[in-house]
DONURO-571224 format. One record per residue (C-alpha): residue number from 1; y, z, x. Coordinates in nm, 2 decimals, decimal comma. Layout:
! residues N
> num / c2 / c3 / c1
> NUM / Y / Z / X .
...
END
This chain:
! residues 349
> num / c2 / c3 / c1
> 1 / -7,53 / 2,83 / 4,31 .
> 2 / -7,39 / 2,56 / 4,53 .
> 3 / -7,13 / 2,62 / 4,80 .
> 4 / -6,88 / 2,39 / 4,91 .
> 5 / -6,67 / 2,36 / 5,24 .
> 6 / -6,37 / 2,24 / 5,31 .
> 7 / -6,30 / 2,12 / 5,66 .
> 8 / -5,95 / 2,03 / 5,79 .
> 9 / -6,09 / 1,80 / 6,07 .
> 10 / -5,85 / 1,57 / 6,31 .
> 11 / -5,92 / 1,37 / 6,57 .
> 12 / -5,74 / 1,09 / 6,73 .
> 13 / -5,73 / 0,74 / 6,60 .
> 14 / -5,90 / 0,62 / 6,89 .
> 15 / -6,22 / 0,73 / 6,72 .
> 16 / -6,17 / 0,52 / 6,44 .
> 17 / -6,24 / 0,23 / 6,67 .
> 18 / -6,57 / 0,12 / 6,75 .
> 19 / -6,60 / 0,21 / 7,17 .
> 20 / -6,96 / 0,04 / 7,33 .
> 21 / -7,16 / 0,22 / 7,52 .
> 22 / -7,47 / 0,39 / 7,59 .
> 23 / -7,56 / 0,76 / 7,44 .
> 24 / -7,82 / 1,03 / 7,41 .
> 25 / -7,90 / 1,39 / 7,30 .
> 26 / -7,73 / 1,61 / 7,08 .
> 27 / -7,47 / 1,35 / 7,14 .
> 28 / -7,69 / 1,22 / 7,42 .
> 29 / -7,72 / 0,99 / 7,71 .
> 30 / -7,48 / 1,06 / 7,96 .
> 31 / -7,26 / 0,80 / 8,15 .
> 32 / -7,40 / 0,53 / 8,38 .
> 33 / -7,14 / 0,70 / 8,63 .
> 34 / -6,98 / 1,00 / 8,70 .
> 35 / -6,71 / 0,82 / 8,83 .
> 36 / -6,65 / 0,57 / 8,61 .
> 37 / -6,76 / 0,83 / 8,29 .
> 38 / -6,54 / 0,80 / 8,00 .
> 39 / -6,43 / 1,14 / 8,09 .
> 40 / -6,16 / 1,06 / 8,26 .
> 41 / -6,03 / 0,72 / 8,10 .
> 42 / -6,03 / 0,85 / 7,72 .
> 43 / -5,85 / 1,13 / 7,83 .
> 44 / -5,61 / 0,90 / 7,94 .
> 45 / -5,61 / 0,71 / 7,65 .
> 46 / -5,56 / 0,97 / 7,44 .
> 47 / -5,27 / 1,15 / 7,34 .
> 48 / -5,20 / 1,50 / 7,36 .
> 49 / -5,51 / 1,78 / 7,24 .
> 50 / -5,48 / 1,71 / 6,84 .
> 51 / -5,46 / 2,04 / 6,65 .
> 52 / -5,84 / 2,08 / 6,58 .
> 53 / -5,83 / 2,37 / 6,38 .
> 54 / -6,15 / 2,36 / 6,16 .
> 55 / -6,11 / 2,57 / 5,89 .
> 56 / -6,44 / 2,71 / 5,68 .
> 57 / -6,43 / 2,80 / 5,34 .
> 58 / -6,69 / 2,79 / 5,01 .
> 59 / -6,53 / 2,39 / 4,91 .
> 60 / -6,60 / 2,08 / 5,10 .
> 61 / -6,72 / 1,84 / 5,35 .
> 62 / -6,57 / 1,61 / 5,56 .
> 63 / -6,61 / 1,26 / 5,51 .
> 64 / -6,47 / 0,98 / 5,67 .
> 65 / -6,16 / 0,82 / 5,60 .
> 66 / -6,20 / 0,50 / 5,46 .
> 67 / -5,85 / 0,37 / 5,52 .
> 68 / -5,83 / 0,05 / 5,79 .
> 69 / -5,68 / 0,21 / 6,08 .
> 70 / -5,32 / 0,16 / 6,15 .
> 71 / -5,29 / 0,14 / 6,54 .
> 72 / -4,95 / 0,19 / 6,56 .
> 73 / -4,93 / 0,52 / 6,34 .
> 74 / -5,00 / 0,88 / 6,52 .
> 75 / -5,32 / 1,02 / 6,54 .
> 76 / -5,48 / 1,02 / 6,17 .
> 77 / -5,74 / 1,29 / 6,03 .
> 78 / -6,10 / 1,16 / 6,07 .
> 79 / -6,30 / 1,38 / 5,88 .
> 80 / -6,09 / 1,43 / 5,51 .
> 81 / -6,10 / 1,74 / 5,32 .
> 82 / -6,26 / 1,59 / 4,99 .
> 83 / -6,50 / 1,74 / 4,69 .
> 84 / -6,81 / 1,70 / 4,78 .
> 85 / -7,19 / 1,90 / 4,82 .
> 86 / -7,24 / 2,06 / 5,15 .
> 87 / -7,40 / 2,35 / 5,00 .
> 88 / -7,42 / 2,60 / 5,33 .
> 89 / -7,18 / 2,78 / 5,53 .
> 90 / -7,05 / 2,60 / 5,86 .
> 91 / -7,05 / 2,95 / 5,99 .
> 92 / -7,45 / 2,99 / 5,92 .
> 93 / -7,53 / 2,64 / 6,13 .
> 94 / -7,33 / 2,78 / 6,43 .
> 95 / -7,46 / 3,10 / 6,41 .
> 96 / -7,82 / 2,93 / 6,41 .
> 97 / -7,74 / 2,67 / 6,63 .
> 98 / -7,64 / 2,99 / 6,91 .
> 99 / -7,96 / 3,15 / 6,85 .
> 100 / -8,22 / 3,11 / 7,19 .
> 101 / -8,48 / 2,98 / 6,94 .
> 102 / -8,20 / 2,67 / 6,92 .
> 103 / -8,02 / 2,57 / 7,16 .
> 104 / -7,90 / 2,92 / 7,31 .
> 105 / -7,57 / 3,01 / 7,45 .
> 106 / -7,43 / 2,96 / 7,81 .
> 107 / -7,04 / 2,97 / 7,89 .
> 108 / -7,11 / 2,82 / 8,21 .
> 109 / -7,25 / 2,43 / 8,27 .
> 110 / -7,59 / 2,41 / 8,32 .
> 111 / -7,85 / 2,12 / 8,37 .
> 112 / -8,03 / 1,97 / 8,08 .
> 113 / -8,43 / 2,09 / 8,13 .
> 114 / -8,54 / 1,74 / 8,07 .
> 115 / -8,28 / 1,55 / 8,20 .
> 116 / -8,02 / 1,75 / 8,41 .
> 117 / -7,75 / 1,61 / 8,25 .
> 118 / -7,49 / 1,90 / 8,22 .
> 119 / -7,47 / 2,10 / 7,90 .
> 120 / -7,24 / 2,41 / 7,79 .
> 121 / -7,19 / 2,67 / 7,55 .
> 122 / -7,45 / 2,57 / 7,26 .
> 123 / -7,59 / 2,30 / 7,41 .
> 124 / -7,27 / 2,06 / 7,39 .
> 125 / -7,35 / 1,75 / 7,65 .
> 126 / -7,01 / 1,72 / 7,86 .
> 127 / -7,07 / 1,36 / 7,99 .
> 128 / -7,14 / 1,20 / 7,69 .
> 129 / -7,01 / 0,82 / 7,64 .
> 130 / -6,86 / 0,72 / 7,32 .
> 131 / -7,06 / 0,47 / 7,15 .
> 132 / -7,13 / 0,23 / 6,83 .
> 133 / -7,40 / 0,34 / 6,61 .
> 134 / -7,43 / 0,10 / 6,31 .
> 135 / -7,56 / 0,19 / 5,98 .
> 136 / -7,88 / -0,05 / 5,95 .
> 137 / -7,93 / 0,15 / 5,58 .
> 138 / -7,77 / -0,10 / 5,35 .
> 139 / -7,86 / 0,14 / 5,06 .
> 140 / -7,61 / 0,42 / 5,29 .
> 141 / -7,26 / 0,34 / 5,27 .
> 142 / -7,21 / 0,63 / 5,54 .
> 143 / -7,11 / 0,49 / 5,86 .
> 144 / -7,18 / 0,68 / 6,18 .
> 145 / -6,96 / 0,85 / 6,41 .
> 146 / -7,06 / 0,90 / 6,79 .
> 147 / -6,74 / 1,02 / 7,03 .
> 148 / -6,76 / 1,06 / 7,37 .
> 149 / -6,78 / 1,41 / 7,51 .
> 150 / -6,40 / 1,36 / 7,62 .
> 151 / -6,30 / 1,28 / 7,23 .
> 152 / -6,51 / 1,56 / 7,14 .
> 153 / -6,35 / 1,84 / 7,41 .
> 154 / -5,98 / 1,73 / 7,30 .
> 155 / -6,04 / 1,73 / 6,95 .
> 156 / -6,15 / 2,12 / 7,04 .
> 157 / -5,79 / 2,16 / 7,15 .
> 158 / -5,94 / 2,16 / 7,53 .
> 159 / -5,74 / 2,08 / 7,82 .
> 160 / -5,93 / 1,75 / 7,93 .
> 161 / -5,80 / 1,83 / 8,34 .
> 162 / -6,05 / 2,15 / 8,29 .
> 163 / -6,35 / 1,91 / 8,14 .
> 164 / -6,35 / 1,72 / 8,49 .
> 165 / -6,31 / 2,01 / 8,67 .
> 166 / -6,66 / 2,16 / 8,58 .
> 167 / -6,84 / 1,83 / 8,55 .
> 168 / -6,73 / 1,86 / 8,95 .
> 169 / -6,78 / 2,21 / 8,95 .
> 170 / -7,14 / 2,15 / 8,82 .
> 171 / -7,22 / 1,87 / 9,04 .
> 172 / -7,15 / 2,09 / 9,34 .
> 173 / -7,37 / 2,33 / 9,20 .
> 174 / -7,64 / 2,12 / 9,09 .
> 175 / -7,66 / 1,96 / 9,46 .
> 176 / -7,65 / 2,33 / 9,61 .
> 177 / -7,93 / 2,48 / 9,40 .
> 178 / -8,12 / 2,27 / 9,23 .
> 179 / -8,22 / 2,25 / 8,87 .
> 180 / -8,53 / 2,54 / 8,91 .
> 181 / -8,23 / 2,73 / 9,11 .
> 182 / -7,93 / 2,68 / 8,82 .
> 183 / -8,18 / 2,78 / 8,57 .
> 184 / -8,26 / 3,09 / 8,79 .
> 185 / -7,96 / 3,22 / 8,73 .
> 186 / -7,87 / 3,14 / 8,38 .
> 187 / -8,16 / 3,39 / 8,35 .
> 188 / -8,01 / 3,68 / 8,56 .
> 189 / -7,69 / 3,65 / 8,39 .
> 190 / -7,54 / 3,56 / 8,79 .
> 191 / -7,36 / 3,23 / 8,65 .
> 192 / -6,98 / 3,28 / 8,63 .
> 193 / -6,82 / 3,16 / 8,27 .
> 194 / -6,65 / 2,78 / 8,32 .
> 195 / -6,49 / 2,85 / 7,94 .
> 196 / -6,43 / 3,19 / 7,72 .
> 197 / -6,60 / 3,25 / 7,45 .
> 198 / -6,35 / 3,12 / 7,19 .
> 199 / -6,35 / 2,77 / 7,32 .
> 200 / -6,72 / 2,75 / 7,34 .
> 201 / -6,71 / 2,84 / 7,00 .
> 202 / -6,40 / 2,54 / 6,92 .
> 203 / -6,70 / 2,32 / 7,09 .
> 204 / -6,97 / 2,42 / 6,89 .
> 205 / -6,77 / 2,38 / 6,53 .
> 206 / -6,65 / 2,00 / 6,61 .
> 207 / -7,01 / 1,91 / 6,73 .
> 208 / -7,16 / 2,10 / 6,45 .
> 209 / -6,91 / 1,89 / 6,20 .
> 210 / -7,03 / 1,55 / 6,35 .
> 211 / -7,40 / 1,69 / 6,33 .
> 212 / -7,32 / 1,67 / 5,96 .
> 213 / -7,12 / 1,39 / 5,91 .
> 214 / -7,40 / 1,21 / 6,09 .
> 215 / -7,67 / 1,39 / 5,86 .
> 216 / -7,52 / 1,24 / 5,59 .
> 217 / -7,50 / 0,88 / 5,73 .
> 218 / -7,91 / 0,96 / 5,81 .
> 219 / -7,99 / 1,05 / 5,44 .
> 220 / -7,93 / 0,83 / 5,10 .
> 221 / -7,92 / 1,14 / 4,91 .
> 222 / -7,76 / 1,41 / 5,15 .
> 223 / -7,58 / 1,56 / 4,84 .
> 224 / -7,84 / 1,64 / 4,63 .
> 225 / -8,07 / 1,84 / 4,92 .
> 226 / -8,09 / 2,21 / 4,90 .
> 227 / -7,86 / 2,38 / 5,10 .
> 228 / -8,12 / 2,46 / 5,40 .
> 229 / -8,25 / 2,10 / 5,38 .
> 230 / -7,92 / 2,02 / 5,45 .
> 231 / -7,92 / 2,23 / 5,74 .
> 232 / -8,22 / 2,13 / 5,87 .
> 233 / -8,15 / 1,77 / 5,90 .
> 234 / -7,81 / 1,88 / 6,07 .
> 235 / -8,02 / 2,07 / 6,31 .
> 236 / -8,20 / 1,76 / 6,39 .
> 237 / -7,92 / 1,53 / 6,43 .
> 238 / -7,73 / 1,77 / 6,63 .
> 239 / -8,05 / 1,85 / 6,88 .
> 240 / -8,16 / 1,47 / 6,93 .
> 241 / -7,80 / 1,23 / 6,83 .
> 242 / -7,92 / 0,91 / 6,82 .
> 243 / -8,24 / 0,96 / 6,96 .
> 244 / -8,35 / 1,07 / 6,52 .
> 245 / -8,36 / 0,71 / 6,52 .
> 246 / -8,68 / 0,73 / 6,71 .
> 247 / -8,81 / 0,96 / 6,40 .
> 248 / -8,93 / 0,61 / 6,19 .
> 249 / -9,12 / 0,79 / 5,94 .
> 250 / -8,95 / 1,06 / 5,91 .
> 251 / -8,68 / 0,89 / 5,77 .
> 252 / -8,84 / 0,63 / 5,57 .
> 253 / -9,00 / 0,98 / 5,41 .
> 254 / -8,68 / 1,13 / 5,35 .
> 255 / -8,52 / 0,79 / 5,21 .
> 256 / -8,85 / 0,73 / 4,98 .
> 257 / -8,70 / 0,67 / 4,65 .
> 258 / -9,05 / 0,50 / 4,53 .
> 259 / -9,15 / 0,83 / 4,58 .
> 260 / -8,99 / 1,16 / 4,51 .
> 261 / -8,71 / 1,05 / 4,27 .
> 262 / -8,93 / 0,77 / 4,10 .
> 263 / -9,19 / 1,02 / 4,01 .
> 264 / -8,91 / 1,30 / 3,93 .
> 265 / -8,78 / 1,04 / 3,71 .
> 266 / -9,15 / 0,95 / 3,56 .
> 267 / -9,20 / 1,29 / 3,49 .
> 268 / -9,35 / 1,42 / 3,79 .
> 269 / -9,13 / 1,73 / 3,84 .
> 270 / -9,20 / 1,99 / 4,05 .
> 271 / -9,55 / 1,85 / 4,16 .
> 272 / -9,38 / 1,53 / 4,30 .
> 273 / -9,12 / 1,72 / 4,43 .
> 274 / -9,36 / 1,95 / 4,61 .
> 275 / -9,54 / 1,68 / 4,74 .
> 276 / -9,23 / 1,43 / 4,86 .
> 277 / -9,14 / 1,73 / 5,06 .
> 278 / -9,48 / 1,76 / 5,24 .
> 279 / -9,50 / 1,40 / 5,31 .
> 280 / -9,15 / 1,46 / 5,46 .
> 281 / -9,25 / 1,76 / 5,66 .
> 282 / -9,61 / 1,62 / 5,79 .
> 283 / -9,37 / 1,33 / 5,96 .
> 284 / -9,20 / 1,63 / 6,16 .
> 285 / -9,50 / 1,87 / 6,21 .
> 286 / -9,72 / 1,58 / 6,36 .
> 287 / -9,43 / 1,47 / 6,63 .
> 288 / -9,48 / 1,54 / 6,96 .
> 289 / -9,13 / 1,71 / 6,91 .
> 290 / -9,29 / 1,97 / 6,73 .
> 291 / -9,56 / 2,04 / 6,97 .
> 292 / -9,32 / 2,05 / 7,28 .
> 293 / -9,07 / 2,30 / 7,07 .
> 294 / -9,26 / 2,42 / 6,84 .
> 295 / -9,05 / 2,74 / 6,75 .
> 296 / -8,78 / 2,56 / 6,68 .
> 297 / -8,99 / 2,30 / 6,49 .
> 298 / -9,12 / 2,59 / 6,31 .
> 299 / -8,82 / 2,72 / 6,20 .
> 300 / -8,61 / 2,38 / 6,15 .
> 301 / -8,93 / 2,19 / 5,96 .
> 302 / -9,01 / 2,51 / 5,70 .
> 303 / -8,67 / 2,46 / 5,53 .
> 304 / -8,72 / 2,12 / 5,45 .
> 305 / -8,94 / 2,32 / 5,16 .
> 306 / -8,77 / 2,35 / 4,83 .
> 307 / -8,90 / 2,67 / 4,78 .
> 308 / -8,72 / 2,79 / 5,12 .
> 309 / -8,47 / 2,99 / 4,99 .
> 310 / -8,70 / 3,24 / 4,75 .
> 311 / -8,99 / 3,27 / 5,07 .
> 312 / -8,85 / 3,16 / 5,41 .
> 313 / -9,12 / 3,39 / 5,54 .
> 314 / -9,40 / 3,19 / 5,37 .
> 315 / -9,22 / 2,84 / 5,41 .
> 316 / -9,24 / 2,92 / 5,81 .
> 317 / -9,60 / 3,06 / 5,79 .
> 318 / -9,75 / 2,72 / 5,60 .
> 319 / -9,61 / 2,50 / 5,86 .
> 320 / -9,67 / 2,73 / 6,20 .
> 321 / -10,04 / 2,66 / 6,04 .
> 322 / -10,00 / 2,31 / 6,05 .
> 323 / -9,85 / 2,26 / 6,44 .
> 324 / -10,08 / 2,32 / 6,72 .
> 325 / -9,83 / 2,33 / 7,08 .
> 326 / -9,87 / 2,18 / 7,39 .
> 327 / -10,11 / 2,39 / 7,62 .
> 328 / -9,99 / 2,45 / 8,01 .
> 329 / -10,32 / 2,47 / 8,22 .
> 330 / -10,13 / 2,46 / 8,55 .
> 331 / -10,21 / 2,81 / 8,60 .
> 332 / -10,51 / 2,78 / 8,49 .
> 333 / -10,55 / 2,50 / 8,80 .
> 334 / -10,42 / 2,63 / 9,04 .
> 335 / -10,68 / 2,93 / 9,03 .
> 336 / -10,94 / 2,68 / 9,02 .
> 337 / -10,85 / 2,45 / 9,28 .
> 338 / -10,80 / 2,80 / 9,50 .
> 339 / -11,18 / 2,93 / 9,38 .
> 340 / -11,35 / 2,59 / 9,46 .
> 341 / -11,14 / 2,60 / 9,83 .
> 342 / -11,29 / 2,94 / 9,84 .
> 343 / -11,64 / 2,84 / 9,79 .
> 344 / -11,58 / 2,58 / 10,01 .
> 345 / -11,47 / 2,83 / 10,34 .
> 346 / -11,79 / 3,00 / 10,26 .
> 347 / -12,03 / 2,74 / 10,29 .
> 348 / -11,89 / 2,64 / 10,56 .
> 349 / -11,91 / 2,98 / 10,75 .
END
């Protein structure tokens, strides 16, 4: 049975505007300079905290407004509540999204492993610069939307005063301790809360929301997926932003039209079907994004399988077959390189 969400989704106008700039990550790449961040001028640019309140429920998805925006009206709804097939609970991708096979859940800001770029609650990216992301799919009429972190945190109903304050904050910290240090004591639970638990949550439903709107802008034929092939590809989009763009096959599978609807529509059926899907996953399971996460691939690629729903078990057993990680010697080495200085001290007594 399809479900279908309706989400009451404002922002400010200011995001109707195309704003340059470079980005990365789950909305990604962080700004050129802290100083000069986006942080504090679209703050200023915007008006007061819009009421953000996202409410869930079994109808509808947002989708953009395609009204011309009038830039001398008030702050107009972004995402509008129209009928249309998200088939999952928004609930179910933040609750998945939370989960430490995901992205995990710190109330404090903490670096980025890969990049030290400073990250909170469910992995939101706090410096973040807004930025234009055209739709180079002429078959998608879904444009993109990329806000800055600033946009993002007021359209949460966040105080943007407190969002500079623990960029600071974590700056400080990040100088003081180190990356190896911070991480340290994420682990020990020794990392004092920069927002409660309610506002990290506001965070995670506005980012999760653009993970979808984006999803849909990614895939010809969002509406017609299964409900956790939807959720899948808003996994994705919300864990690399921009950076799916990288994902050229992966995309080209999951737009194939010569391919799974063509031979639906010749009378393939469930064999084409079957087989559209694993041409889709392989993409995935052969990335070096699967290797390097590989129980998040695991979990994320397996419900891209139509038959997800009747055997998740199953769907998450035929592809942890398929991906083979990345293997860490460096233990491994160091024990050698301390044997052969060993041997070494010994010949030479």
């Amino acid at each position: 049975m399809k479900m279908k969400l309706r989400w009451v989704f404002v922002l400010p106008l200011a995001l109707l505007v195309a704003v340059p700039g470079p980005k990365a990550r789950a909305q990604t790449a962080p700004s050129a300079s802290r100083q000069q961040s986006p942080q504090a001028k679209s703050a200023g640019s915007l008006s007061a905290p819009p009421a953000a309140e996202t409410v869930a429920r079994e109808t509808d998805k947002p989708s953009l407004s395609s009204a011309a925006p009038d830039l001398s009206s008030v702050p107009q709804p972004l995402f509008d509540s129209r009928d249309t097939d998200v088939k999952f609970k928004l609930e179910s991708l933040m609750t998945l999204l939370r989960d430490s096979r995901h992205e995990g859940w710190v109330l404090a800001a903490y670096p980025d492993p890969k990049t030290s770029r400073p990250l909170i609650g469910a992995g939101f990216g706090l410096d973040v610069v807004a930025t234009q992301h055209p739709q180079s799919d002429p078959l998608n009429p879904n444009p993109f939307l990329e806000p800055s972190s600033a946009q993002l945190w007021q359209a949460a109903g966040l105080d943007a005063e407190k969002l500079q304050s623990i960029l600071n904050q974590f700056d400080r910290r990040l100088n003081a301790w180190n990356k190896k240090n911070f991480r340290r004591k994420i682990r020990t639970h020794k990392l004092p809360p920069d927002i409660t638990e309610e506002e990290a949550t506001s965070l995670l439903r506005v980012s999760a929301i653009q993970a979808i709107h984006n999803a849909r802008a990614y895939c010809r034929q969002f509406d017609q997926l299964t409900a956790p092939q939807q959720m899948a590809l808003s996994q994705l989009v919300y864990q690399m932003g921009v950076n799916l763009e990288q994902f050229v096959q992966f995309l080209r599978a999951i737009n194939d039209d010569s391919g799974y609807y063509l031979s639906v529509g010749l009378g393939g059926g469930m064999e084409g079907e079957s087989q559209h899907w694993k041409d889709v996953q392989c993409t995935l399971i052969h990335s070096d994004w699967a290797k390097r996460y590989s129980s998040r691939a695991i979990a994320v690629i397996a419900m891209f399988n139509p038959n997800y729903d009747r055997d998740p078990v199953e769907a998450e057993r035929q592809v942890r077959a398929q991906i083979h990680p990345l293997v860490h010697h460096r233990k491994s080495r160091t024990k050698t390189v301390r044997a052969a200085s060993n041997r070494s001290r010994q010949v030479g007594s």
